[in-house]
C-alpha positions in Angstrom: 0.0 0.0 0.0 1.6 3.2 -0.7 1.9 6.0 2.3 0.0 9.1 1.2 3.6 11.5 2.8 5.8 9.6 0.8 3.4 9.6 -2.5 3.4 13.1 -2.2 7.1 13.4 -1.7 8.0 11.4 -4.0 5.3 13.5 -6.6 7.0 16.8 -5.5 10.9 14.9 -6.0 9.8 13.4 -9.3 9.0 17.2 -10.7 11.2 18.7 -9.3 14.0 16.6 -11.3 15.5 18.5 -14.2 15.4 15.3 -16.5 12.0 15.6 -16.3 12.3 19.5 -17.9 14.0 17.5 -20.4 11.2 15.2 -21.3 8.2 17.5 -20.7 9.6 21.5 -21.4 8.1 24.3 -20.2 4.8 23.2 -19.3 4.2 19.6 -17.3 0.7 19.0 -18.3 -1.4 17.9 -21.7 -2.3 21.1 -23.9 0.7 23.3 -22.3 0.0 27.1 -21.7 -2.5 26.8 -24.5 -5.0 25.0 -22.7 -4.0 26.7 -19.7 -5.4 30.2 -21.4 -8.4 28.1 -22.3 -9.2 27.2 -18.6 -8.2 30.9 -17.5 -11.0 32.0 -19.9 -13.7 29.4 -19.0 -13.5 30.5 -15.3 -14.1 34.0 -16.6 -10.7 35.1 -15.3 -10.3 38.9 -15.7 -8.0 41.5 -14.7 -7.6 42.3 -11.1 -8.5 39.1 -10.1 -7.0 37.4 -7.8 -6.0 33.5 -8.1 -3.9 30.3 -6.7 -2.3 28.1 -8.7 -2.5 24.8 -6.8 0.4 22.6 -7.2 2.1 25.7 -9.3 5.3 23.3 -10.0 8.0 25.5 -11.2 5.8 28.3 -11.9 4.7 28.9 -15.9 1.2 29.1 -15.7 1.3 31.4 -12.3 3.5 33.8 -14.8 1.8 33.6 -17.9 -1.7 34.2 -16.3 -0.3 37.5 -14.6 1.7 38.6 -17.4 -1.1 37.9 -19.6 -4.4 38.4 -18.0 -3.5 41.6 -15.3 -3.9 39.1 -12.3 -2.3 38.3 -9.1 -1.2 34.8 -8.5 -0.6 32.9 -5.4 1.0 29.7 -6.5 1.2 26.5 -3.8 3.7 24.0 -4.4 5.1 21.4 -1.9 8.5 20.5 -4.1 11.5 22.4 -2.7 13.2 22.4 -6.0 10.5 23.6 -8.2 9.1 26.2 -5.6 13.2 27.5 -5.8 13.3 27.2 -10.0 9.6 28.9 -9.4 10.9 32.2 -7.8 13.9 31.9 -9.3 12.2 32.4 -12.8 10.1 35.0 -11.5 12.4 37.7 -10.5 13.8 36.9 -13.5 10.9 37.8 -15.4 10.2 41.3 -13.4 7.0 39.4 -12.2 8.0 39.1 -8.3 5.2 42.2 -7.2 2.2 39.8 -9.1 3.7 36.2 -8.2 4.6 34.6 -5.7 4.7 31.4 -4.6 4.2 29.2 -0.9 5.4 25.6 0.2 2.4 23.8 1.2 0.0 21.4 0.6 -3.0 21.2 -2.0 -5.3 19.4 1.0 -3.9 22.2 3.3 -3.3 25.2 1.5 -1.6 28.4 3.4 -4.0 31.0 2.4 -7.2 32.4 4.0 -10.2 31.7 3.2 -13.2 33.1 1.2 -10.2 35.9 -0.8 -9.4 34.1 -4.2 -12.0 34.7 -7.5 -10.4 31.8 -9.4 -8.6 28.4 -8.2 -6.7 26.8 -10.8 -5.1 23.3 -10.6 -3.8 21.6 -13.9 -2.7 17.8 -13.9 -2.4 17.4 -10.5 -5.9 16.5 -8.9 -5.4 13.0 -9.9 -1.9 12.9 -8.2 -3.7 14.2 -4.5 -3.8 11.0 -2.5 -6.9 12.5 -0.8 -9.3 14.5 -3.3 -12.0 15.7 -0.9 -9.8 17.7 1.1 -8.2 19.5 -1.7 -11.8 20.3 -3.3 -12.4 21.5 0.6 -9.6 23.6 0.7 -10.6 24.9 -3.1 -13.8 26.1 -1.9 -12.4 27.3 1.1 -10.0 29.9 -0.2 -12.8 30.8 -2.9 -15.2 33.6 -2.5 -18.8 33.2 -2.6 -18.9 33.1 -6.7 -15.7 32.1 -7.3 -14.3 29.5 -9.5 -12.1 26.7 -9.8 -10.5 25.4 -13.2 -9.2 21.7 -13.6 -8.0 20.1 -16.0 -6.8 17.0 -15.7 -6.1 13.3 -16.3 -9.5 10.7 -16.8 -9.7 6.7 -16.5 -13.0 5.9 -17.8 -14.5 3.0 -19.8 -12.0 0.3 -18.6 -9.3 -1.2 -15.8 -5.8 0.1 -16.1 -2.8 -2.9 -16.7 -1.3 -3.4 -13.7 1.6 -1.4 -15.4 -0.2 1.8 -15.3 -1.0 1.6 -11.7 2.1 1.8 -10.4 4.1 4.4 -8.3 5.8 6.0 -11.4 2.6 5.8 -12.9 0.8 7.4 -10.2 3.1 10.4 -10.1 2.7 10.1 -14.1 -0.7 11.2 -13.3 -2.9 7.4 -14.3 -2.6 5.3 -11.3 -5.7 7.2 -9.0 -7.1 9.6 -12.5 -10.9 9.5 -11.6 -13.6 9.8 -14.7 -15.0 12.9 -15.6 -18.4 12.4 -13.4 -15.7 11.3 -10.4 -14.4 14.8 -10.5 -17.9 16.5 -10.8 -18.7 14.3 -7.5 -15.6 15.1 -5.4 -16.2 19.0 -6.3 -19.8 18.7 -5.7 -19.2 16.9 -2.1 -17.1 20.2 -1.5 -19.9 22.2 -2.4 -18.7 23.5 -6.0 -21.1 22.8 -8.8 -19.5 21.9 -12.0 -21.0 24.4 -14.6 -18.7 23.6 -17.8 -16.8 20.5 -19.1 -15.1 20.1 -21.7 -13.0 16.7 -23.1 -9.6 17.1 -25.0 -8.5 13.7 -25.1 -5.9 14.7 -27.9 -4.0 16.8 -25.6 -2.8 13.6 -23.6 -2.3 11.9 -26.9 0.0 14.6 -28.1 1.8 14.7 -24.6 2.3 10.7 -24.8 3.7 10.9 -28.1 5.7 14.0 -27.3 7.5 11.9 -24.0 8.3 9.3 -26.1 9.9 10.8 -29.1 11.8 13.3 -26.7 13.1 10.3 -24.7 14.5 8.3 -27.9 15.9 11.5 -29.0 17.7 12.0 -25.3 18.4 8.3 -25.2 20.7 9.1 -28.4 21.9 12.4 -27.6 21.8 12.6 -23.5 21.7 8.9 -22.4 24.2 9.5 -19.3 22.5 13.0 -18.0 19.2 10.4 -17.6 21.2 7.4 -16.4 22.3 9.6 -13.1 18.6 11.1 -12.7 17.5 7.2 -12.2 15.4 7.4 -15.6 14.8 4.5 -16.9 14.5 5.1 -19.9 13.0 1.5 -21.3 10.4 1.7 -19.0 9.3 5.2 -19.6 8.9 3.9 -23.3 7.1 0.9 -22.3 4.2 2.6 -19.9 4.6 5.4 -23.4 3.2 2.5 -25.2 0.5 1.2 -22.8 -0.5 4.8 -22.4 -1.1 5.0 -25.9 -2.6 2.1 -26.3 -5.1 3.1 -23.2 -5.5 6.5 -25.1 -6.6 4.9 -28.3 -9.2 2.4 -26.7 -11.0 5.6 -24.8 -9.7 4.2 -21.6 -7.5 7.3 -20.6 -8.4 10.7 -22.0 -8.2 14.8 -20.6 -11.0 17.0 -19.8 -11.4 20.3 -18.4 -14.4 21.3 -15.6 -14.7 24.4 -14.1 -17.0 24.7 -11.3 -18.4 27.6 -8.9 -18.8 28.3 -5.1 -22.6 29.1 -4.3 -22.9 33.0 -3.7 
């Protein structure tokens, strides 16, 4: 059975390893920054609003969504590296007085409550080993008529290989990936009523076959910089083809729901 503390620690380790910027870029989730203006505009995100970034990783979204939309972004982030690229990246972009960024939890997050118009939290609801609490804490930190974005990994329509539910798939973002109507239930037990979803199953697709051409390409050009992060680099390409393969059969897919706190 895996402990919830280390699952999470060993989530924040896994993106906070550079060889994982090597495989995935910029952005660590399906769509990249594109989808993540697409969410900003479903939740009606507008300027002067004010928004966290839950699980905020090393920070692009919280930037572009400032720099872009004339917001202020709290991100939350419990990996010490990426929380330190994260800042790093922001002064660095001139972006320090509209970003900033706090160690914590996603089922405890350090911000008060009933202050935020928008919750965002992209490819990393699946990863919480306790959903409830983090929808609690979402509509917590919301204002009465506030809104949460997610997007994020589904398993629907079938039983994931043994494979796929893993550890390393787990912090890949398949091992605990709830359907589309799971999400809508955990946010509606937190009192958030879904009131847009939208399915972009060839986001993930893209992502899959993005992983596994960069890694064939690193395997050629960068094979000892992977060795010493502990990527294994057959077995990445092995759970790139199940992956596929569960993509292609409707099995795993990506969808986007934004829901609202009563006001």
């Amino acid at each position: 059975m895996i402990n919830a503390e280390e699952l999470k620690a060993c989530c924040a380790a896994a993106y906070g390893n550079d060889a994982v910027a090597m495989v995935l870029g910029e952005s660590y989730h399906p769509g990249g920054l594109q989808l993540s203006r697409r969410l900003a505009e479903r939740t009606g995100l507008r300027s002067g609003h004010r928004v966290v970034d839950v699980a905020s990783g090393r920070g692009s979204s919280a930037r572009m969504l400032a720099a872009d939309y004339d917001v202020t972004v709290d991100g939350v982030e419990l990996g010490e590296d990426a929380l330190r690229t994260a800042r790093d990246e922001t002064e660095r972009a001139g972006l320090r007085a509209k970003v900033r960024f706090h160690a914590g939890d996603a089922e405890s997050l350090p911000l008060p409550g009933a202050t935020f118009d928008v919750v965002m939290c992209e490819c990393a609801l699946c990863t919480f080993p306790d959903k409830p609490s983090a929808a609690t804490e979402f509509a917590r930190v919301l204002r009465p008529g506030g809104r949460v974005g997610i997007s994020d990994v589904t398993v629907s329509g079938g039983e994931l290989g043994d494979e796929l539910a893993t550890l390393g798939a787990w912090v890949a973002c398949l091992a605990d990936a709830r359907s589309p109507e799971g999400y809508r239930e955990i946010l509606a037990q937190a009192g958030l009523a879904v009131v847009h979803t939208e399915r972009h199953d060839d986001a993930i697709r893209r992502m899959v076959e993005q992983i596994d051409a960069r890694i064939r390409l690193l395997r050629m050009t960068s094979f000892g910089q992977l060795h010493r992060a502990g990527v294994d680099v057959d077995a990445v390409l092995r759970s790139c083809a199940l992956a596929r393969e569960a993509v292609s059969d409707g099995v795993i897919g990506y969808a986007l729901l934004v829901a609202e706190k009563p006001g």
